[in-house]
Structure formats: C-alpha cells, structure tokens
C-alpha positions in Angstrom: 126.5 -86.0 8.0 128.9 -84.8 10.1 132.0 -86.9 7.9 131.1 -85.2 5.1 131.0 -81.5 6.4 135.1 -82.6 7.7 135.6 -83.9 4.5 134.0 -80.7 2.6 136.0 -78.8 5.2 139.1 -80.3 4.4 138.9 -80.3 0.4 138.4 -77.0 0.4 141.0 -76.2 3.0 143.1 -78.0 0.2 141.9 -76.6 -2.8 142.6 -73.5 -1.3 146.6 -74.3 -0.9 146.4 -75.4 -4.6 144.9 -72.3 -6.0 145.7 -69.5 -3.7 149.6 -68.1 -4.4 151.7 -68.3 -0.9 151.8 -65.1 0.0 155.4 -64.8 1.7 156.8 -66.8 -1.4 157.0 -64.0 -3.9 160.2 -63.2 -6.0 159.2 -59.7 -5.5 160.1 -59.2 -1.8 162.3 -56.7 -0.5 165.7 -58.0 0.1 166.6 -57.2 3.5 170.7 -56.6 3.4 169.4 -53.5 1.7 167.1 -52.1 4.7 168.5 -49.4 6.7 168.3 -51.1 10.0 169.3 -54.3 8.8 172.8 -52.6 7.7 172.8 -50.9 11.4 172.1 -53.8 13.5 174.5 -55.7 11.4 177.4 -53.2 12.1 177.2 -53.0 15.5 176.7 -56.5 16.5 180.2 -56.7 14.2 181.6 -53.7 16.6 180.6 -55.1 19.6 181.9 -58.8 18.9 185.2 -57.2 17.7 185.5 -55.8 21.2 184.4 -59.0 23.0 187.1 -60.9 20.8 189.6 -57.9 22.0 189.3 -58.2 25.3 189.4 -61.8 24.8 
C-alpha cells in the first residue's frame, strides 16, 4: 500500500510538470537591460573597473 501512494505521489508530481506552464519561462518577462538599477549597477561597475584598469 505504501508503493502505490509513492507511485500516486510521483505521477501526479509528473503530471503536474506536464500540464502546469513553468512559471519563470514566459516570453512575457521584463527584460532587465531596461530596469533602472540594472543600467546603474552596470555603469558603475564599468567606472570603477575603468579606474582599477587606470591605476593598473
């Protein structure tokens, strides 16, 4: 009995993969070079290895 409640477990564990849409796989998704922060993270870590390669 306690074989079949795994395998019950585990085929609808898998069904659920089948049928359920990934949720972080969406063509909708923000893209993140246009995010604020992104763009401000992404200018200063270009700034500061500009002055490491400077002083270099």
């Amino acid at each position: 009995m306690r074989f079949l409640k795994i395998v019950l477990v585990v085929l609808v564990m898998a069904a659920n993969l089948v049928f359920a849409p990934a949720s972080l796989a969406g063509s909708d998704k923000p893209k993140y070079t246009s995010n604020p922060d992104y763009l401000e993270v992404n200018q200063t870590l270009n700034t500061l290895l500009e002055a490491k390669k400077s002083t270099e």
